[in-house]
C-alpha positions in Angstrom: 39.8 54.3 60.5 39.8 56.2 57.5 38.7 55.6 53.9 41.8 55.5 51.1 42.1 58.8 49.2 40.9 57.5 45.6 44.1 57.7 43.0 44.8 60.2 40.8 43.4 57.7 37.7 40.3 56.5 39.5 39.6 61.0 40.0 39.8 61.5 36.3 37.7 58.2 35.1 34.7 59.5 37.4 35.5 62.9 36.1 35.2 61.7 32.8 32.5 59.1 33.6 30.4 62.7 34.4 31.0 64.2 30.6 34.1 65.0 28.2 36.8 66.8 30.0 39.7 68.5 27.8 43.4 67.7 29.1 43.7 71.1 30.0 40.3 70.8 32.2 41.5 67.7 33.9 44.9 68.9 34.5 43.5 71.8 36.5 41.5 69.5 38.2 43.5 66.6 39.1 46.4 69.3 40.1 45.9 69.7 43.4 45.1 65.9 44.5 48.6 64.8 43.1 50.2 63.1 45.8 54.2 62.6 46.0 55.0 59.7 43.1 52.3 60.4 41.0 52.8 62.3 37.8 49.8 63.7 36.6 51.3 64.3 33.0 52.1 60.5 32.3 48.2 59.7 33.4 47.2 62.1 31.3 49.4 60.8 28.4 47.7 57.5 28.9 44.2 59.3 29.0 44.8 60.0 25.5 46.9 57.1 24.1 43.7 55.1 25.2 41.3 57.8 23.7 39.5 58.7 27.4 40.8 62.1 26.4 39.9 63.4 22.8 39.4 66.5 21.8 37.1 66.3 19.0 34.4 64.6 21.3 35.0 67.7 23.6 34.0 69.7 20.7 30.9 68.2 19.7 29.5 67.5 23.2 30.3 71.7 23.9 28.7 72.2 20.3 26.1 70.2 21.0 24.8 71.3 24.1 25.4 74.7 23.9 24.4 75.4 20.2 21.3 75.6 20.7 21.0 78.6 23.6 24.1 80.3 22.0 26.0 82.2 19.3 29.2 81.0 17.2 31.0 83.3 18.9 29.7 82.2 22.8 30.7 78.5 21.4 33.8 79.2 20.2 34.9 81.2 23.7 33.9 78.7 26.0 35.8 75.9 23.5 38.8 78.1 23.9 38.5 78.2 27.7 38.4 74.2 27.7 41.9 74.9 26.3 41.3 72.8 22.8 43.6 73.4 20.0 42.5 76.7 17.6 42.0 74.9 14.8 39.3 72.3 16.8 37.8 76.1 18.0 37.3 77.8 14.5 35.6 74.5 12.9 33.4 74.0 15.3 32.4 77.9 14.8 32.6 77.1 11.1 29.9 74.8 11.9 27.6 76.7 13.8 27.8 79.5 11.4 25.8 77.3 8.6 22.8 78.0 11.5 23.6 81.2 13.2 20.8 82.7 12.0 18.4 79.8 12.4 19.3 79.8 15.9 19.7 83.3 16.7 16.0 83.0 15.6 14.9 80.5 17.9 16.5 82.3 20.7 14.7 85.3 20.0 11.6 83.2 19.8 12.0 81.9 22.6 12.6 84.8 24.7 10.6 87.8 22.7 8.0 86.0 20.6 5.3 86.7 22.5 5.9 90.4 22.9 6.0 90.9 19.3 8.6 93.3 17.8 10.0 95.5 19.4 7.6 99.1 20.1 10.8 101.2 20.8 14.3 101.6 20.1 14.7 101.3 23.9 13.1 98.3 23.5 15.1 97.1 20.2 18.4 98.1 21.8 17.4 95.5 24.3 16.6 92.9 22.3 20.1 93.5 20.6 21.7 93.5 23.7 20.2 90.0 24.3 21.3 88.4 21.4 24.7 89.7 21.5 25.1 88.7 25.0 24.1 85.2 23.9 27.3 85.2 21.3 25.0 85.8 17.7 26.9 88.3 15.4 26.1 91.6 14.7 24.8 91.3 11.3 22.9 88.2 12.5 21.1 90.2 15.6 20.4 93.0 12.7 18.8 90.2 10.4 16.7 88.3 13.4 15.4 92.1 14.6 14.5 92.8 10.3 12.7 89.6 10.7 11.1 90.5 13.7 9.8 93.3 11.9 8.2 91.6 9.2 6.5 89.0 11.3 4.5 91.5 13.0 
């Protein structure tokens, strides 16, 4: 005897249950457990009517967690992969550009503070790469490395 398959709407609850999901995210999720009858698009409809699915809160819980490891730009990118609307993408990166430097401070911090400044150009090349990697603009990297320098 077998356990019941759970429905299509009891998948995306405990997927949402987890953490904010975008439509697009759940879509591709919940795709390939549609069984013959359902219609995945009318649940999602539904999702949002009863505002399980909004994208604003997507937003902020993406901003929030990620903001402080990350760059604007690393933000914005993954937002865009949630499939949220451009608009929702370039005011959250509106945001985070208030603190870009701030944070791309704290990053460096984190990860070169105790090393001091960088000896080399090797060496600052590598720090660059770091904070580039981590989505911090280029003239941000340039100010966090000027910093760098002074707090020697």
């Amino acid at each position: 005897m077998g356990f019941a398959k759970p429905s299509l709407k009891a998948r995306a609850l405990r997927l949402l249950a987890q953490r904010e999901h975008s439509r697009a995210e759940l879509e591709a999720k919940l795709a390939r457990h549609v069984q013959e009858g359902e219609d995945l698009a009318a649940l999602l409809d539904e999702l949002q009517r009863r505002n399980f699915i909004n994208e604003e809160r997507v937003a902020e819980s993406v901003v929030h967690r990620r903001a402080a490891r990350f760059g604007a730009q690393r933000v914005a990118q993954e937002l865009r992969r949630k499939g949220l609307d451009e608009d929702l993408v370039r005011a959250a990166a509106a945001q985070l550009a208030d603190t870009e430097l701030e944070r791309a401070l704290a990053v460096w911090r984190q990860r070169f503070g105790a090393a001091a400044p960088a000896a080399t150009p090797q060496e600052r090349a590598r720090q660059m790469r770091f904070l580039a990697a981590r989505g911090f603009a280029a003239d941000v990297v340039r100010q966090v490395l000027r910093c760098a320098d002074e707090y020697e």
